[in-house]
N, C-alpha and C positions, 0 to 999 in steps of 0.2 A: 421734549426732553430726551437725551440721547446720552449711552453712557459713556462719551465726552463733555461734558456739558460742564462750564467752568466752575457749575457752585459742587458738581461730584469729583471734579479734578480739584478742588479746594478740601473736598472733604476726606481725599486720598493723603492730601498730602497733610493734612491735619494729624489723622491717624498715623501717618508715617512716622511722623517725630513721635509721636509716644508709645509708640508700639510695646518695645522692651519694657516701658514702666506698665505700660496697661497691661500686660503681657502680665505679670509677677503680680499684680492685684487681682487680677482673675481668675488664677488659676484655682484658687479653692473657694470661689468668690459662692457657691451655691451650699454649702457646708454649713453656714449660720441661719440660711432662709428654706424652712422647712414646708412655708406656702410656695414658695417659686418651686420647687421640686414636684409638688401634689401638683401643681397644673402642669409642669413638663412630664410627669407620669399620667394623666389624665389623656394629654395630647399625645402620645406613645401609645397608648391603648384606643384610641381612635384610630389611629394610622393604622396600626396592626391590623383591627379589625376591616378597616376599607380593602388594603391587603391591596393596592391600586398603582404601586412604584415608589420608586425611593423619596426617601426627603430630605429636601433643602432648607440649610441654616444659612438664611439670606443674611449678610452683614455677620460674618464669623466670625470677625477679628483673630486673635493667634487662635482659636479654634475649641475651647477646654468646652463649648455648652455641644458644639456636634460630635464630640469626643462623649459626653453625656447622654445622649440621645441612640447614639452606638449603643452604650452601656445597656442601653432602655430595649434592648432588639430590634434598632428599625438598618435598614439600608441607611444611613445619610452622608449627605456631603457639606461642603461649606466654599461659601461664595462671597466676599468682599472684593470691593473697593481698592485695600490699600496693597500693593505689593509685600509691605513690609511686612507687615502681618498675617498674609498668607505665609509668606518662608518660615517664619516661626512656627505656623499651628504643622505645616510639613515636616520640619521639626520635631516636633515635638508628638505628633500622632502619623509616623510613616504611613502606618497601615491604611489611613482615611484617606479620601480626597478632595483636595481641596485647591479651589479654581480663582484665579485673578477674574472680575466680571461685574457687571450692576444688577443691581433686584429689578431695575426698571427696564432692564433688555436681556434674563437668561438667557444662556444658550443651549435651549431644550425644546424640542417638538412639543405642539400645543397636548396638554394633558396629557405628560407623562409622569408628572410626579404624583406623589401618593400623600404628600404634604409640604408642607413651609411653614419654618420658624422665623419669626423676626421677633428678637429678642433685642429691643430698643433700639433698631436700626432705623426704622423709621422716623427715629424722633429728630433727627437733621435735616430730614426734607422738607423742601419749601411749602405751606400749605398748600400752595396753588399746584405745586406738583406732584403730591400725594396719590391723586386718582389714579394718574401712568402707573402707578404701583401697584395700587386694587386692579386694576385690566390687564396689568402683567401678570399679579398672580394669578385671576380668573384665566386668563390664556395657559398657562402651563400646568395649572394643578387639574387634574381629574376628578368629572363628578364626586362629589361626596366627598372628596380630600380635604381634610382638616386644616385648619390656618390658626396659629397662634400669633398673637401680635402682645409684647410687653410695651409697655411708653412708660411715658410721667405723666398722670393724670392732674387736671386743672380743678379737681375740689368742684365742678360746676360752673368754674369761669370760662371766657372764651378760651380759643385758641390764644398762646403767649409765648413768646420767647424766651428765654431765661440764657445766662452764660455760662454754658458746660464748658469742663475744662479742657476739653478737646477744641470745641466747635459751636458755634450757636445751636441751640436745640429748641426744641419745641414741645409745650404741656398741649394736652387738646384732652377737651370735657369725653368722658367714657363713650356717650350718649349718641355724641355727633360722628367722632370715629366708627362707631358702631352702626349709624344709620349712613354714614359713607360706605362702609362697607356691602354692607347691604344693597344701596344702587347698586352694586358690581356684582349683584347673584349672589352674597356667602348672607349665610343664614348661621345665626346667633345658637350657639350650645348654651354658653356660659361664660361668666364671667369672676375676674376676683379681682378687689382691690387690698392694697395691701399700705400700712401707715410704716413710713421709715423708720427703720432701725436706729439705736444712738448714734453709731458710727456711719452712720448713712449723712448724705443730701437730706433738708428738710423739705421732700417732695412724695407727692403722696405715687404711688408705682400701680399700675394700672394692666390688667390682663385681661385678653378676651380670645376666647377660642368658639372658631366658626366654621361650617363647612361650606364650601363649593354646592351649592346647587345645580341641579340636573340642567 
C-alpha cells in the first residue's frame, strides 16, 4: 500500500466533497463528550511526560481535534489525505501545521515523533491494510510515545463493514485491534469504551491508548 493507492485516492476524494459540511459539524463536536476529552487529556499527559517530539494528528480532517491537543500543551501537527480539508483546518488554525500526506507513508525520520493521534481515521482502512499502519506508526514514533487510536467498536463481533456517510468504514472487536497492535511492539496503557449518544450513530465508539515499546 502506497499513499497513491486508489482505495486512499477514493478516500481523498470522498472527504473532499464534504469537507465544508464535516467541517461545520466538528468544529464543537468534543463539547458534549466529556469521556472523549478525559482520554485526549489522559493521552497529552503521556506525551508530555515522554517529552520525546512533537505529535501527529494522523487523518486531521479541517483540523479542530489538533487545534485541541495544542490547547492540551503538546507541539502537534495534523496530517490527511484530503487536500480540501487541510486548506480549511490552515484556515482556520494559521498558527498550526498542517501537511497534505497518508498515516501509511509520514514524512518523518524513523522516531521522531513524541506521539500519534488517530481519531477514527483508521476506521476506512482495508482490514488487510491496517498492519502498514501499525509499522508506520512503530517506524516514526519514539520509544515509549503514546498512540491513541478511536474507531467503532464491534460489541465483540468480527471485523464489519458498515456505510458511513463519507466512505465505507470499518467496526473491529476492541480485543483484536488491540492484539494487532501489539504484534507491532505498542504495549496497552488503557482503554475506554464509550455507548453513543442520542444524537450519535447507534455505534458503540471504542478507545485505546498505547505506548511504543523499546
Amino acid at each position: 500500500m502506497t499513499e497513491t493507492s486508489p482505495h486512499l485516492r477514493a478516500t481523498a476524494a470522498a472527504y473532499d466533497a464534504v469537507a465544508e459540511q464535516y467541517a461545520e459539524l466538528a468544529r464543537n463536536a468534543l463539547d458534549a463528550f466529556p469521556l472523549d476529552r478525559a482520554v485526549l487529556a489522559a493521552f497529552a499527559e503521556l506525551a508530555r511526560a515522554a517529552g520525546t517530539g512533537p505529535v501527529a494528528e494522523v487523518g486531521c480532517g479541517p483540523g479542530q481535534l489538533t487545534a485541541h491537543l495544542h490547547g492540551l500543551g503538546l507541539d502537534t501537527f495534523g496530517v490527511d489525505v484530503s487536500p480540501v480539508m487541510i486548506g480549511l483546518a490552515r484556515e482556520a488554525y494559521p498558527e498550526l501545521r498542517f501537511e497534505v500526506g497518508s498515516m501509511a507513508a509520514l514524512e518523518v525520520s524513523d522516531g521522531a515523533l513524541g506521539g500519534i493521534v488517530s481519531w477514527y481515521s483508521v476506521i476506512h482502512a482495508l482490514p488487510s491494510d491496517l498492519p502498514a499502519y501499525f509499522a508506520e506508526f512503530r517506524r516514526t514514533l519514539a520509544p515509549g510515545g503514546p498512540l491513541l487510536l478511536a474507531f467503532f467498536e464491534s460489541r465483540g463481533g468480527p471485523v464489519a463493514p458498515f456505510d458511513h456517510r463519507a466512505r465505507t468504514a470499518y467496526q473491529w472487536p476492541i480485543d483484536t485491534l488491540a492484539g494487532l497492535a501489539a504484534e507491532y511492539g505498542f504495549v496497552e496503557v488503557g482503554r475506554m469504551l464509550r455507548e453513543p449518544h442520542d444524537d450519535e450513530r447507534s455505534l458503540r465508539r471504542g478507545h485505546l491508548v498505547l505506548h511504543r515499546g523499546g
